[in-house]
C-alpha positions in Angstrom: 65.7 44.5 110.0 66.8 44.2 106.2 68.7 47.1 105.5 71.6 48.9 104.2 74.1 50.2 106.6 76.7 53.1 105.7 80.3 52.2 105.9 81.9 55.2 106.8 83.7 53.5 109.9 84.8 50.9 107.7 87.7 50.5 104.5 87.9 46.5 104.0 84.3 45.1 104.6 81.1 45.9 105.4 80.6 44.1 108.9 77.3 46.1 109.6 75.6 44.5 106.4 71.7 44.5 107.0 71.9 46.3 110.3 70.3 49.8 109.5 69.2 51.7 106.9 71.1 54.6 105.4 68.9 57.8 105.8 71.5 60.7 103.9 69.1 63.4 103.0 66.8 63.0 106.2 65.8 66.9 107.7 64.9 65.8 110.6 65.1 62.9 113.3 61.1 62.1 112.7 62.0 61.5 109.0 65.3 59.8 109.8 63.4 57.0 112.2 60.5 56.6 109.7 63.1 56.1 106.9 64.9 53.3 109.6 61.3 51.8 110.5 61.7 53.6 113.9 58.3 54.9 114.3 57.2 53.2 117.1 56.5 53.8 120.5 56.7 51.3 123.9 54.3 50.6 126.8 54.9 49.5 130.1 52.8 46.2 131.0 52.0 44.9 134.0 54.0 41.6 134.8 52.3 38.5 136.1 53.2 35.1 137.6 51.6 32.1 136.1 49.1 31.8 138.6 47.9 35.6 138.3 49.9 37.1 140.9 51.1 40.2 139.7 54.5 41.2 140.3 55.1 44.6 142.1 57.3 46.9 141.3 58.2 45.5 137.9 57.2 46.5 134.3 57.7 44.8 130.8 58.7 47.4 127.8 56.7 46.1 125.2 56.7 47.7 121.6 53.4 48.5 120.4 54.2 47.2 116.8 54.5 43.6 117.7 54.3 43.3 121.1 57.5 42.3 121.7 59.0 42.3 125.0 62.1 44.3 124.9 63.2 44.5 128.5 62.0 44.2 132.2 62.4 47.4 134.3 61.6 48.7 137.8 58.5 51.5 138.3 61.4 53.7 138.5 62.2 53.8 135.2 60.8 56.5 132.5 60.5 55.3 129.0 61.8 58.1 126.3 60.1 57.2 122.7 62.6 57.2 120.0 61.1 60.5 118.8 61.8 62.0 122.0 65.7 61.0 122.6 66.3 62.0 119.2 64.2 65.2 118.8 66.3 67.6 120.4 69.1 66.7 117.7 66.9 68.5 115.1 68.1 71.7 116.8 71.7 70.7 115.3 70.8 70.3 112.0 71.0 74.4 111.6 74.3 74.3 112.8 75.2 72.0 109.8 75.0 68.4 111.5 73.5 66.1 109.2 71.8 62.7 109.4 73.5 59.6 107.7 72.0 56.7 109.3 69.6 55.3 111.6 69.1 51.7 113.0 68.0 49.7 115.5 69.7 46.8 117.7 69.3 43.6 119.4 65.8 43.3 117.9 64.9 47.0 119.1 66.5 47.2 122.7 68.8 49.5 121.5 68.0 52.5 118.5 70.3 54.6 116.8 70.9 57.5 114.7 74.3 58.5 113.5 75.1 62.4 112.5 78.3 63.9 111.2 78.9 67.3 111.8 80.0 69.8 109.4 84.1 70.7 110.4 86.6 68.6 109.4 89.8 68.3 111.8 93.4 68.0 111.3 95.2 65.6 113.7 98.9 64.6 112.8 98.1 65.5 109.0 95.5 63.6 108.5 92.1 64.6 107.8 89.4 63.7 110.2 85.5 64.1 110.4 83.4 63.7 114.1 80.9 61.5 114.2 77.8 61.8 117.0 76.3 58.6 117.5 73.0 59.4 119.3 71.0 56.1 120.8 68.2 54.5 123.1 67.6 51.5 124.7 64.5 50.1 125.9 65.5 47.0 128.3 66.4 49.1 130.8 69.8 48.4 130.5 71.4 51.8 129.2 70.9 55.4 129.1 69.8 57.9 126.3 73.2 58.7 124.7 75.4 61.1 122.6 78.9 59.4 121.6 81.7 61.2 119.4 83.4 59.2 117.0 85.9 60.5 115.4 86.7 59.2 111.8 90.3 59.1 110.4 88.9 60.2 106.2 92.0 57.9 104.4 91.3 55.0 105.6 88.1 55.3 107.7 89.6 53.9 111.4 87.9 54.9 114.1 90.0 57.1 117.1 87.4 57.3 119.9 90.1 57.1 122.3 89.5 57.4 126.4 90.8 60.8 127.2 91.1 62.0 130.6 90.7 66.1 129.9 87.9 65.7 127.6 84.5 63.5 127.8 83.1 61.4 124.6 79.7 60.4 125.8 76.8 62.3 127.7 74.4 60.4 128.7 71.0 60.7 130.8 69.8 57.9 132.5 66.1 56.9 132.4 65.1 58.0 135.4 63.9 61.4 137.0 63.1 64.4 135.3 63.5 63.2 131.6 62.8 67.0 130.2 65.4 68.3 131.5 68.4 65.7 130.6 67.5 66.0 127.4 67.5 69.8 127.3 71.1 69.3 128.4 72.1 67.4 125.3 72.5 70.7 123.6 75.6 70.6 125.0 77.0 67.8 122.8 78.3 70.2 120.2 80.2 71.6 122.6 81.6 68.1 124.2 82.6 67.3 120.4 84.6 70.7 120.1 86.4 70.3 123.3 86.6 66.4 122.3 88.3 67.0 119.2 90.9 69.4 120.3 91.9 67.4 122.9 92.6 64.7 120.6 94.4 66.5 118.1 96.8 67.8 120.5 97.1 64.1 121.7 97.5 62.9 117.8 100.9 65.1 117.7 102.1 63.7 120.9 101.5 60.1 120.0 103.3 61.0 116.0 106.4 62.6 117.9 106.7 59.2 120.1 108.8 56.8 118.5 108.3 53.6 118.6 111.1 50.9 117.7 110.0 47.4 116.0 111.0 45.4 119.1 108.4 47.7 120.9 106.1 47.3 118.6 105.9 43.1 118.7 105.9 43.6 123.0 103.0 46.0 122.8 101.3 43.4 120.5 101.7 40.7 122.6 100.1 42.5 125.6 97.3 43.5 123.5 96.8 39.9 122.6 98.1 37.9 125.5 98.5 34.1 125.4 96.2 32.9 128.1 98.9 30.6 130.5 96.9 27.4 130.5 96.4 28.1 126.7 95.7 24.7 124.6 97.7 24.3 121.5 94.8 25.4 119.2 94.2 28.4 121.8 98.1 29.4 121.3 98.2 29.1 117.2 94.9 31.3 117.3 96.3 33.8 119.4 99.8 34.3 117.5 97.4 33.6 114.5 95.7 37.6 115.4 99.1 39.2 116.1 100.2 38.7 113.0 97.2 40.4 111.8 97.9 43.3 113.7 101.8 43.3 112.8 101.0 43.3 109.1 98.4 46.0 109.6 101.3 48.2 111.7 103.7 47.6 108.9 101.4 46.9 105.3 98.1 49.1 105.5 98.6 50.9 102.6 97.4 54.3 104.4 100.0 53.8 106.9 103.3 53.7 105.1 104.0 57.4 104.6 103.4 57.6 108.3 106.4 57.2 110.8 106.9 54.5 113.4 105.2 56.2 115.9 102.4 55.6 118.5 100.4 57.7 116.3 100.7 54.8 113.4 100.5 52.3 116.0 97.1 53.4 117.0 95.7 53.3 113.9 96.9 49.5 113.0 95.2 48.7 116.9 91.9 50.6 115.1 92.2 48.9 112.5 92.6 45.7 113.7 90.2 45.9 116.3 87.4 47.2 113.6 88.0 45.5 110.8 89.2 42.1 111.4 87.2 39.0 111.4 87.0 37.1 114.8 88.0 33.6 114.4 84.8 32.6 115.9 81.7 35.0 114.5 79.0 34.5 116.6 75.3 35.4 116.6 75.7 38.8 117.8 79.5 39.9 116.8 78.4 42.4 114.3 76.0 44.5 116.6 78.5 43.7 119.4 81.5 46.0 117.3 78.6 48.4 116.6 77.9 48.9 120.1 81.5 49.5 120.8 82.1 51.6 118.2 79.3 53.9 120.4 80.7 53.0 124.2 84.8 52.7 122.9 86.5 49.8 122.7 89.2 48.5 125.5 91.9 47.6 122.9 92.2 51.0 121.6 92.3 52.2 124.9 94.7 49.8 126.2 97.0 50.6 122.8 96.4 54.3 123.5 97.7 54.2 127.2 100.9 52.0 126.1 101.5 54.9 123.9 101.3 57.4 126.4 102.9 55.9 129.0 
């Protein structure tokens, strides 16, 4: 959908270009999905072979606006309109979470709304403001979904790290009571409280743990390992990225008051892993970073458990 996405997750490019539409201003999640062209609901269809024969046990999510088939699901699963798995974040707005964009994803499979809440956090001296990423899918292959994303202000990286004493995503899966789940959601303000003071306590651990340059270029290389039967173009590639990620350690402008710690080195990792280009972009890359933007992405993680080890 031609749109303009807000780059709050992002300091050197706008990878997201044409994938939403910015919605700052939006009171309420009906307003934020008419603003996003959200406003439409999907049916369950009947599936049948060529012949006639039809299929049991299986329905086809179709969106009413086209017709578009956006998934194939059992007679188990319970749709949840847009308006509905986003509805019950209007109760947050009075709270002081507001709306900044909305979207939708793999040609509607997968909708979106993005809300920052209202406190700003402090981890290692820097400034940081919590992001909720609230989404749907429709082809039966995810859940209704409330992700944190936590958004370091100088430089806009992203630090939705994989902790082990605090969760970053509820979820409800399409199935059962539907009601209910999403009553439960009201409980995402305080999953982003607990989320964020876990973190910051982990921000000061990673600052106080050194980190030496010979460390540095071994963490790199297990981040980015040369696959063993690499060709020679597959090699050059490879050692192509890790210099991208050393100069982004040592040269981002936002990191060089910071110490060599794993606090720095987590950034350059979120950095690297957000903003650089691939060397192949394929069809889907940008809504591909999007998406793990919402679910977390593994090299983060990875860097973040090198650092704590």
């Amino acid at each position: 959908m031609p749109a303009e996405v807000e780059t709050m997750f992002y300091a050197r490019e706008t990878p997201w270009h044409g994938l939403g539409t910015r919605v700052e201003g939006a009171v309420s999640s009906e307003e934020a999905l008419d603003a996003a062209g959200l406003n439409w609901d999907v049916v369950q269809e009947k599936l049948y072979t060529e012949d006639g024969y039809c299929v049991p046990g299986f329905y086809a999510n179709v969106r009413d606006s086209d017709n578009k088939v956006l998934g194939v699901v059992t007679n188990r699963y319970k749709i949840v309109q847009n308006r509905e798995a986003f509805a019950f974040t209007d109760g947050l707005l009075g709270k002081g979470v507001k709306y900044e964009t909305a979207g939708s994803l793999r040609e509607g499979r997968k909708t979106w709304i993005l809300a920052r809440l209202p406190k700003a956090y402090r981890l290692a001296e820097d400034k940081v403001m919590p992001y909720l990423v609230f989404s749907n899918s429709h082809d039966g292959s995810g859940a209704v979904k409330a992700a944190m994303t936590p958004v370091r202000v100088v430089c806009n990286n992203t630090l939705n790290l994989a902790l082990q004493r605090a969760d970053r995503i509820w979820t409800a899966s399409h199935t059962g009571d539907m009601g209910n789940k999403l009553e439960d959601a009201g409980m995402t303000l305080f999953m982003a409280e607990n989320y964020m003071n876990e973190l910051s306590k982990e921000a000061g651990k990673l600052s106080r743990r050194k980190v030496s340059d010979a460390e540095v270029g071994e963490c790199i290389k297990l981040l980015l390992p040369i696959p063993t039967d690499a060709t020679e173009v597959t090699e050059k590639n490879v050692k192509k990225l890790r210099e991208d990620l050393r100069k982004r350690y040592y040269n981002a402008p936002d990191l060089l008051e910071v110490g060599k710690n794993g606090y720095r080195f987590i950034n350059a990792v979120s950095d690297f892993a957000t903003h650089a280009k691939p060397l192949r972009e394929t069809a889907g890359y940008k809504e591909n970073l999007f998406l793990k933007t919402m679910e977390g992405n593994p090299m983060i993680d990875k860097a973040y458990r090198l650092m704590a080890a």
